[in-house]
C-alpha positions in Angstrom: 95.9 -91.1 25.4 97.6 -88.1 26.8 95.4 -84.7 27.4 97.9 -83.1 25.4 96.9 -85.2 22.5 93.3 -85.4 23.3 93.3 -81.8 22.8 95.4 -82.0 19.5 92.6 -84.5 18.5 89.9 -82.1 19.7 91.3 -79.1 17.8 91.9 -81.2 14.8 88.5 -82.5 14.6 87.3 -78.7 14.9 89.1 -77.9 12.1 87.9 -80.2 9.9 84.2 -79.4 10.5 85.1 -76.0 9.9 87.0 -77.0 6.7 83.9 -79.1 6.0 81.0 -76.3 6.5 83.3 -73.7 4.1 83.3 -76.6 1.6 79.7 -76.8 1.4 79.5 -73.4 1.8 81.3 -73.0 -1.6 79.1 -75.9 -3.0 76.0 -73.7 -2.1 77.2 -70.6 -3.4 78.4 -72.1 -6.7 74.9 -73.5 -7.0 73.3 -70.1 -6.1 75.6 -68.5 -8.7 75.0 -71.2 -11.5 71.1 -70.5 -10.2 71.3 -66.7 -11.0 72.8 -67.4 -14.9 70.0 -69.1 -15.8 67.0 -66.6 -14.8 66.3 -68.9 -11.8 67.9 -66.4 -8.7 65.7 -67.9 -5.7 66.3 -64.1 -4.2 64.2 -62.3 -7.0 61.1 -64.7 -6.0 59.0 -61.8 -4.0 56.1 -63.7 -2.4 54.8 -67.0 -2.5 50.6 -67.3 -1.7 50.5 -69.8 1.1 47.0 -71.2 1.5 47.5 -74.0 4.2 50.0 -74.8 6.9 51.2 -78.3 8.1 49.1 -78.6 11.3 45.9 -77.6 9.5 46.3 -80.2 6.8 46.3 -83.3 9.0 44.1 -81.5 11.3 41.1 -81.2 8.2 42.5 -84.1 6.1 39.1 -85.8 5.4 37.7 -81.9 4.2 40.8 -81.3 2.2 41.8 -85.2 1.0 42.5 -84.5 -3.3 42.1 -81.0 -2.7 44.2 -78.4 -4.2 46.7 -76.4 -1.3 49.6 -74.3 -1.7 52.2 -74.5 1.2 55.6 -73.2 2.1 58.7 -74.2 4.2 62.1 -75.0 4.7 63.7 -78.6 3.6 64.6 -80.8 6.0 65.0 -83.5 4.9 65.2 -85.5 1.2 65.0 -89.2 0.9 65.3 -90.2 -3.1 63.8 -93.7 -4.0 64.9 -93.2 -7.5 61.9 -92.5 -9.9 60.1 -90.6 -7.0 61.3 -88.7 -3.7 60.0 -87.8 -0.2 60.5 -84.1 1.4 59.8 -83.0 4.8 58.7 -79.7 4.8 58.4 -77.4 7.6 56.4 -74.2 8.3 55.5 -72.3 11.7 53.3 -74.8 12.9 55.5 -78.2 12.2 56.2 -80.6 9.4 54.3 -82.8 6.5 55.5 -84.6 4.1 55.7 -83.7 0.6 55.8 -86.4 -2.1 57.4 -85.6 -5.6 57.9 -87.4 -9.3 58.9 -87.0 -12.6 55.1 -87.7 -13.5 53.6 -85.2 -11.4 56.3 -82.2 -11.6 57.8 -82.7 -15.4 61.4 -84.5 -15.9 63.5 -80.8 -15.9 61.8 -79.8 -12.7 61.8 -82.9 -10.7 65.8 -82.9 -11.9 66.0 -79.4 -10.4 63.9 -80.0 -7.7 66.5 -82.6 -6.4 69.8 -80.2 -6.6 68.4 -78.4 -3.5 69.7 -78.7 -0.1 68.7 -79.3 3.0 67.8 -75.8 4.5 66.5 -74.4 1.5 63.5 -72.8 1.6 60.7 -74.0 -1.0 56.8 -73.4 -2.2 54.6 -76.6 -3.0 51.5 -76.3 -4.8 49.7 -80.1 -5.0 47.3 -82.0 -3.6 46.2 -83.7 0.0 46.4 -87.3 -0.3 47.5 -90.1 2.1 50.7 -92.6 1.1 50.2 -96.2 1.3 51.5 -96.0 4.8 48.9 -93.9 5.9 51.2 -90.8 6.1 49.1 -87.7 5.1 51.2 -85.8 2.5 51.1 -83.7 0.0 51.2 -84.7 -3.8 53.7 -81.5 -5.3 52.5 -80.4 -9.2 54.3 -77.3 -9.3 57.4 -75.8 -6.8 59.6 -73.2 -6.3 62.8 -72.2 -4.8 62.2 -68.9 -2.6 65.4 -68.9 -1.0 68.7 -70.6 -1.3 70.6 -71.8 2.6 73.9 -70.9 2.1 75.3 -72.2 5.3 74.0 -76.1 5.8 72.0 -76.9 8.9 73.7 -78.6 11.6 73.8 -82.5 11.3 70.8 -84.0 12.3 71.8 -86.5 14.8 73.7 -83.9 17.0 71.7 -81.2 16.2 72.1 -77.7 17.9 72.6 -78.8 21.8 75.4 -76.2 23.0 73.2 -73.8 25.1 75.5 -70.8 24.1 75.0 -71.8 20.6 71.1 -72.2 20.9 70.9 -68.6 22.7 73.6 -66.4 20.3 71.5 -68.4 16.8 68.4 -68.7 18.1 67.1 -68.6 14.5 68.8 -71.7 13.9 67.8 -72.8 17.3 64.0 -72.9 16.3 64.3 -74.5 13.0 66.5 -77.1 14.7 64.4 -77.9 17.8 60.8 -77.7 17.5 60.0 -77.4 21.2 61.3 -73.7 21.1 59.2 -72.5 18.9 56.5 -74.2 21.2 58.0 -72.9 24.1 57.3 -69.4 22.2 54.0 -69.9 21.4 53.5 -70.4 24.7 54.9 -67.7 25.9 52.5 -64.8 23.6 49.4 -67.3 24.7 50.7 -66.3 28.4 50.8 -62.5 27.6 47.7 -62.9 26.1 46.0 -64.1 28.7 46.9 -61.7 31.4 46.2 -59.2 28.8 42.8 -60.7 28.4 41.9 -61.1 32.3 43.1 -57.5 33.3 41.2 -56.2 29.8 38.1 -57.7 31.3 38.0 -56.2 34.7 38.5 -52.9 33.2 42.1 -52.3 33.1 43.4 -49.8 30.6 46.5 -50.5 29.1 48.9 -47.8 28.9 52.5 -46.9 28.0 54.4 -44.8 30.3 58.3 -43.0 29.2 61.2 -46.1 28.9 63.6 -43.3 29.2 63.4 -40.7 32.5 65.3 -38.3 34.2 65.2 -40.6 37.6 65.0 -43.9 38.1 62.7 -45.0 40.5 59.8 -47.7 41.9 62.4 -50.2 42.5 65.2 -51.3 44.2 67.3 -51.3 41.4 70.9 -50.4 39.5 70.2 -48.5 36.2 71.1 -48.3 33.3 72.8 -44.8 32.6 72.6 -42.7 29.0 72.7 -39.3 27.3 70.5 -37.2 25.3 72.8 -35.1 22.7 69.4 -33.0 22.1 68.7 -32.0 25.7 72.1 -32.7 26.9 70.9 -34.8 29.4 71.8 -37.7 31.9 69.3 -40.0 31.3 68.2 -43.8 32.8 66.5 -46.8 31.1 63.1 -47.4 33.6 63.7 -49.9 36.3 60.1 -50.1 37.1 57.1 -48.0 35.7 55.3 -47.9 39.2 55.7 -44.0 39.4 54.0 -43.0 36.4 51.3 -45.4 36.6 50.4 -43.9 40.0 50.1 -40.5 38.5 47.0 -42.6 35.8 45.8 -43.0 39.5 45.9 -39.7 40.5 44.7 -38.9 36.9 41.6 -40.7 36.9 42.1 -44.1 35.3 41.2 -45.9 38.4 42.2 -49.4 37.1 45.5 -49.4 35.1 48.7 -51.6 33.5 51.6 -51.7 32.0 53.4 -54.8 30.1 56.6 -53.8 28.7 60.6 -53.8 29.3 62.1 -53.1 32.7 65.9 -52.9 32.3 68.3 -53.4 35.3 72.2 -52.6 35.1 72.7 -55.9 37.4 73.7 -59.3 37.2 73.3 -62.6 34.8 72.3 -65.9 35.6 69.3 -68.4 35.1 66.8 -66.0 36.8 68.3 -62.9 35.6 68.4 -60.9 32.1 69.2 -57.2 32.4 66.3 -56.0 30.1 64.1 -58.7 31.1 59.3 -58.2 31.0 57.1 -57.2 33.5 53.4 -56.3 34.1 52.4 -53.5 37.1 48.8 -52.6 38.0 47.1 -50.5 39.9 43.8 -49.9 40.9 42.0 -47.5 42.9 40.1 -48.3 46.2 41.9 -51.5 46.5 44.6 -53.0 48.9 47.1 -55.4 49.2 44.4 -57.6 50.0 42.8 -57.4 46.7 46.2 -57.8 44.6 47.1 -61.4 46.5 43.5 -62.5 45.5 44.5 -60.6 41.5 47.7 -62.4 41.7 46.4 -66.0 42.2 43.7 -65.7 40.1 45.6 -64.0 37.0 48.3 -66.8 37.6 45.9 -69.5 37.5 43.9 -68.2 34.5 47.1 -68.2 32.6 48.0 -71.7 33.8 45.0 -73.0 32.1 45.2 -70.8 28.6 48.3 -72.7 28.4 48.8 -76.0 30.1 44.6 -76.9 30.2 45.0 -76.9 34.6 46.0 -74.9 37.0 49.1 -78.0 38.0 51.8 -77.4 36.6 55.3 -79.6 36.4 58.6 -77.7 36.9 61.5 -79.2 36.7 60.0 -82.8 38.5 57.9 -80.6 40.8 54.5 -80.6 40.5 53.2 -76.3 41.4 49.5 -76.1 41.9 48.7 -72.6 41.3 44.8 -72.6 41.8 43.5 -70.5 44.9 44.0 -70.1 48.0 48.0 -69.6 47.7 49.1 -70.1 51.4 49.9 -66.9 53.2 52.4 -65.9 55.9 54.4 -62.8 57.4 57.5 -62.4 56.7 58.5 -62.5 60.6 56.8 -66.4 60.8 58.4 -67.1 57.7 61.7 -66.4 59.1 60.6 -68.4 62.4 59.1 -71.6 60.8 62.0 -72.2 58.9 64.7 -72.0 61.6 65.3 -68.9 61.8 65.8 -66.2 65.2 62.3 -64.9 66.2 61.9 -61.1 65.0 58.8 -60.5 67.0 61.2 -60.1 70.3 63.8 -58.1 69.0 63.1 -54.8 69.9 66.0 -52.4 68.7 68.2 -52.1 65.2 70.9 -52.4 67.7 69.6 -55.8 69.1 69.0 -57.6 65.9 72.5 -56.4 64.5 73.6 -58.6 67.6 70.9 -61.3 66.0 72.8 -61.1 62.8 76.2 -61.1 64.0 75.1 -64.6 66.0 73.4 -66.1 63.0 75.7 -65.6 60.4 73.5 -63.1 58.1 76.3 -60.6 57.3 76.7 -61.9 53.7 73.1 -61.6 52.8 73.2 -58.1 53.7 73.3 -55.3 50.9 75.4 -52.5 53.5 78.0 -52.3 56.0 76.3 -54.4 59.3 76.3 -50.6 61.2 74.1 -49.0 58.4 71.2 -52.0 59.2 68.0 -51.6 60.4 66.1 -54.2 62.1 64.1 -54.7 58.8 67.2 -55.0 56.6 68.2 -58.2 58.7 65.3 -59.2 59.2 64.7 -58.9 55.1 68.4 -61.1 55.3 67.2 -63.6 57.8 64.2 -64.6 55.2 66.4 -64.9 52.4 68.7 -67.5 54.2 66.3 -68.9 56.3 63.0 -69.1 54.2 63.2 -67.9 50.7 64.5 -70.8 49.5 61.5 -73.2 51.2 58.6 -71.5 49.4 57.9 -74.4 46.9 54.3 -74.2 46.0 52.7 -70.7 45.8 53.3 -68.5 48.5 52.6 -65.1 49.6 54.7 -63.8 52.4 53.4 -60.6 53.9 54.0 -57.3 56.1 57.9 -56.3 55.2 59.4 -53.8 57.4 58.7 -50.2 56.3 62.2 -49.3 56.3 62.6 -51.4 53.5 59.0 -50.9 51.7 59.8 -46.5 50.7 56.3 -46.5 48.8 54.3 -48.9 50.8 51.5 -48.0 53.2 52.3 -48.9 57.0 50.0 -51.5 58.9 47.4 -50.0 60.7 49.0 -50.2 64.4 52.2 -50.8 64.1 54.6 -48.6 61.9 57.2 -50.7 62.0 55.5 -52.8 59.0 53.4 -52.5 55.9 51.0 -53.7 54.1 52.9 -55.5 51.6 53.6 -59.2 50.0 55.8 -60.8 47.5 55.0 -64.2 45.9 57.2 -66.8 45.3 57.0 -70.0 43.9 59.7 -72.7 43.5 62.4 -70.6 46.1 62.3 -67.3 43.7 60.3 -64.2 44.0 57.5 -63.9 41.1 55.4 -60.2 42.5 56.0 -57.7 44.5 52.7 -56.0 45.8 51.4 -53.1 48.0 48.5 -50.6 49.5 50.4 -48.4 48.0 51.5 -44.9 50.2 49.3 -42.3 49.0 50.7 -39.5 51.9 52.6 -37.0 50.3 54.6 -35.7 53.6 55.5 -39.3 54.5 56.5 -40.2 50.9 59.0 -37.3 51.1 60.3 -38.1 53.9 60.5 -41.7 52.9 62.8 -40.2 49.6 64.8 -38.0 52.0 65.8 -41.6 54.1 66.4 -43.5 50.2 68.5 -39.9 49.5 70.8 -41.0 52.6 71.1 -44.2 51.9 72.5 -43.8 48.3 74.6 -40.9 49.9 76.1 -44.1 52.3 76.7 -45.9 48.8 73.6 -47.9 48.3 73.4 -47.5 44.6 70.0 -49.4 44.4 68.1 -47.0 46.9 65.8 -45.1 45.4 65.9 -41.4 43.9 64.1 -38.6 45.0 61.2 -37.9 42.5 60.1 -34.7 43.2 57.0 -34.4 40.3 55.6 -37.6 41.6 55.3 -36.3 45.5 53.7 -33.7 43.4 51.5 -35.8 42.0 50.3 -37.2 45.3 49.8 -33.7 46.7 46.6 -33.4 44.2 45.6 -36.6 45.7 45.9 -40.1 44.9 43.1 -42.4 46.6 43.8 -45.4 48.7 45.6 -47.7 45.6 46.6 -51.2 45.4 49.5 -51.9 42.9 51.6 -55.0 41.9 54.4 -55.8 39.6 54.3 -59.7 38.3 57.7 -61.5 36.6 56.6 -62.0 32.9 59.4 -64.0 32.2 59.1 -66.0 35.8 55.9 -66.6 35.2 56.6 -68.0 31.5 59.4 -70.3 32.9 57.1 -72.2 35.7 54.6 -72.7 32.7 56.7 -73.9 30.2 58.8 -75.7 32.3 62.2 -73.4 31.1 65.0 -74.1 33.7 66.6 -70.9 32.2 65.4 -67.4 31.3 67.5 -67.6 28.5 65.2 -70.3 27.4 62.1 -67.9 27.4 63.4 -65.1 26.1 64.3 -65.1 22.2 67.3 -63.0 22.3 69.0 -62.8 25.8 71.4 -60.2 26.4 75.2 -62.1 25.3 78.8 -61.2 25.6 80.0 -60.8 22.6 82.7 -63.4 21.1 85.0 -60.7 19.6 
């Protein structure tokens, strides 16, 4: 067969399921109509008292065997064996099976009972019993249409398996694939438990501005909008780093955020531009301390969820139980192949270095605007980044690339900051955070210059929060974690699409 008629066969076949869905489409709505005539509109029905789910039944069966339950869910699936039928119901936590007769419900009902569709959604009151195949079911005496599915689920042996389809319906996505909805319990037990492990070492939770004048902590594009009331340019956060600091200065001592970062940036399996993340800071502490937070938070969550601290991503097994392994960001560079930073002395010299190895297209600017640390920063990503399988911190980045990060004690040229990365990709970013109000201004001045060369992810100048320091903010450790990174190595998601319930889409139209 010819691609030209392969495709005439595709396009015919598409039209036919679409004729097909508006056919039962019509079906439903007649019924729905026909419904409403007689006094039964399932829309009208305001609430239904639900006083058992589908997990809890088989989980208490022997407690609530011949007892009395009321339960509610959406059909999916009918199998009539004449004189008696079989539903499977399901609610938030799964399915059970629902048995139903003309004995048990009266002749009119269980005749009107079995003119619903697949998709509708029902209440059951009966009671807990077990079939002669030892399936625990429920045994219906009375039930209800709550609400009538107008548009037919999708056939159950193909399901929903186009990933554009499953992200733009996710609704449909869940009823159809029950290991989303796991994946999304999972995901709030995750929040929880950072929540939890933060809450008991005396963090406060707090909630700083999502919209600002500046946009600043990160590295980052914004997003750009208006106030009509102030007349006003205003940005979407890229990080809340700077307003947590001033809780520092304030007082707080030990402080987080968990909330939306949005970044006017791009889209792929890693990326979402509004997308969750958790900072923290706390007083009298170092970057020292947040490595030691960091493995510890990520292992506590490991085992909320998964029961260990192993965890399987995508074939790979990621052990995320202390001690992480540790190394600078100049051996990183060096172990894995890389030119040896330590002996390059000049910016001039390791342009030369980048030039000679290639790393002009990992660069963010022109290869004249570099620094030393912005190839060097280059070097890791092509050399190293990519090698970091199990847990890793890599520390000391170059100060000219760290603007709010404390410089090591002896040698300027670096600070005292680490990301971590597991499986190739970055999952925290960490500091002692720069608590020097004349060296933070001048550290804005140099971000001024570089957005003045065109780099529009250097950071703006935030005069209130220099301000802020000048009242004093003590020695600080801070650290932002990847909600949504962290989800996906303990849920095993290979996309961040597949974590979040409503990623950011183009739309069709």
């Amino acid at each position: 067969m010819s691609q030209e008629e392969t495709g005439a066969e595709d396009r015919i076949d598409e039209e036919s399921a679409i004729k097909a869905l508006s056919e039962q489409q019509m079906v439903r709505r007649e019924k729905l109509a026909k419904l409403q005539a007689e006094g039964r509109d399932p829309f009208a029905v305001v609430t239904w008292k639900q006083t058992h789910h589908s997990a809890e039944i088989k989980q208490k069966f022997e407690e609530l065997e011949n007892k009395d339950v009321s339960i509610a869910g959406r059909v999916m699936s009918f199998r009539d064996i004449g004189k008696a039928s079989f539903i499977d119901l399901q609610d938030r936590d799964g399915r059970v099976q629902v048995y139903l007769n003309a004995e048990g419900l009266g002749d009119e009902a269980y005749a009107h009972v079995k003119t619903w569709d697949l998709g509708d959604i029902v209440g059951v009151e009966g009671y807990v019993f077990k079939t002669r195949r030892g399936e625990i079911s429920v045994h219906a005496k009375r039930m209800v249409l709550l609400t009538k599915a107008i548009e037919p689920l999708p056939e159950k042996f193909h399901g929903l398996k186009d990933p554009e389809q499953r992200y733009r319906r996710r609704y449909l996505d869940m009823v159809m694939n029950p290991q989303v909805m796991e994946t999304f319990k999972k995901r709030t037990q995750i929040i929880r438990a950072v929540r939890e492990y933060l809450d008991a070492l005396g963090y406060i939770e707090v909630e700083t501005p999502i919209l600002s004048t500046i946009a600043s902590g990160a590295a980052a594009r914004p997003f750009v909008t208006k106030s009509n009331a102030l007349n006003l340019q205003l940005y979407l956060r890229i990080a809340t780093e700077l307003y947590l600091k001033r809780c520092i200065v304030g007082g707080m001592e030990r402080v987080y955020e968990m909330g939306k970062d949005f970044r006017n940036e791009g889209i792929d399996i890693r990326h979402n531009p509004e997308f969750t993340m958790i900072e923290l800071y706390q007083a009298y502490a170092d970057y020292n301390d947040m490595m030691e937070l960091c493995e510890n938070i990520c292992a506590f969550a490991a085992e909320k969820v998964t029961g260990g601290t192993k965890v399987s991503y995508q074939g790979t097994e990621l052990e995320f139980a202390a001690p992480w392994r540790r190394l600078t960001m100049t051996d990183a560079v060096k172990t894995y192949g890389g030119p040896d930073f330590s002996l390059v002395g000049s910016d001039e010299e390791a342009r030369e270095l980048a030039r000679k190895h290639g790393l002009e297209e990992e660069l963010k600017k022109k290869l004249k605007d570099c620094t030393k640390g912005d190839i060097l920063n280059a070097a890791f990503e092509k050399y190293a980044e990519k090698e970091l399988i199990q847990p890793t911190f890599i520390m000391d980045y170059p100060t000219d690339i760290s603007p709010l990060t404390k410089q090591k004690p002896g040698d300027p040229t670096m600070t005292e900051r680490f990301e971590a990365f597991v499986y190739g990709r970055e999952l925290g970013n960490a500091y002692s955070e720069l608590n020097d109000p004349i060296v933070q201004m001048d550290r804005f001045t140099q971000q001024s210059k570089e957005r003045e060369l065109g780099d529009d992810e250097a950071y703006m100048l935030d005069e209130d929060f220099v301000s802020s320091l000048e009242v004093g903010m003590p020695p600080t450790g801070g650290m932002g974690i990847g909600i949504d990174r962290l989800i996906m190595f303990l849920t095993d998601a290979y996309s961040i699409r597949d974590i979040i319930l409503f990623p950011t889409m183009k739309p069709l139209n």
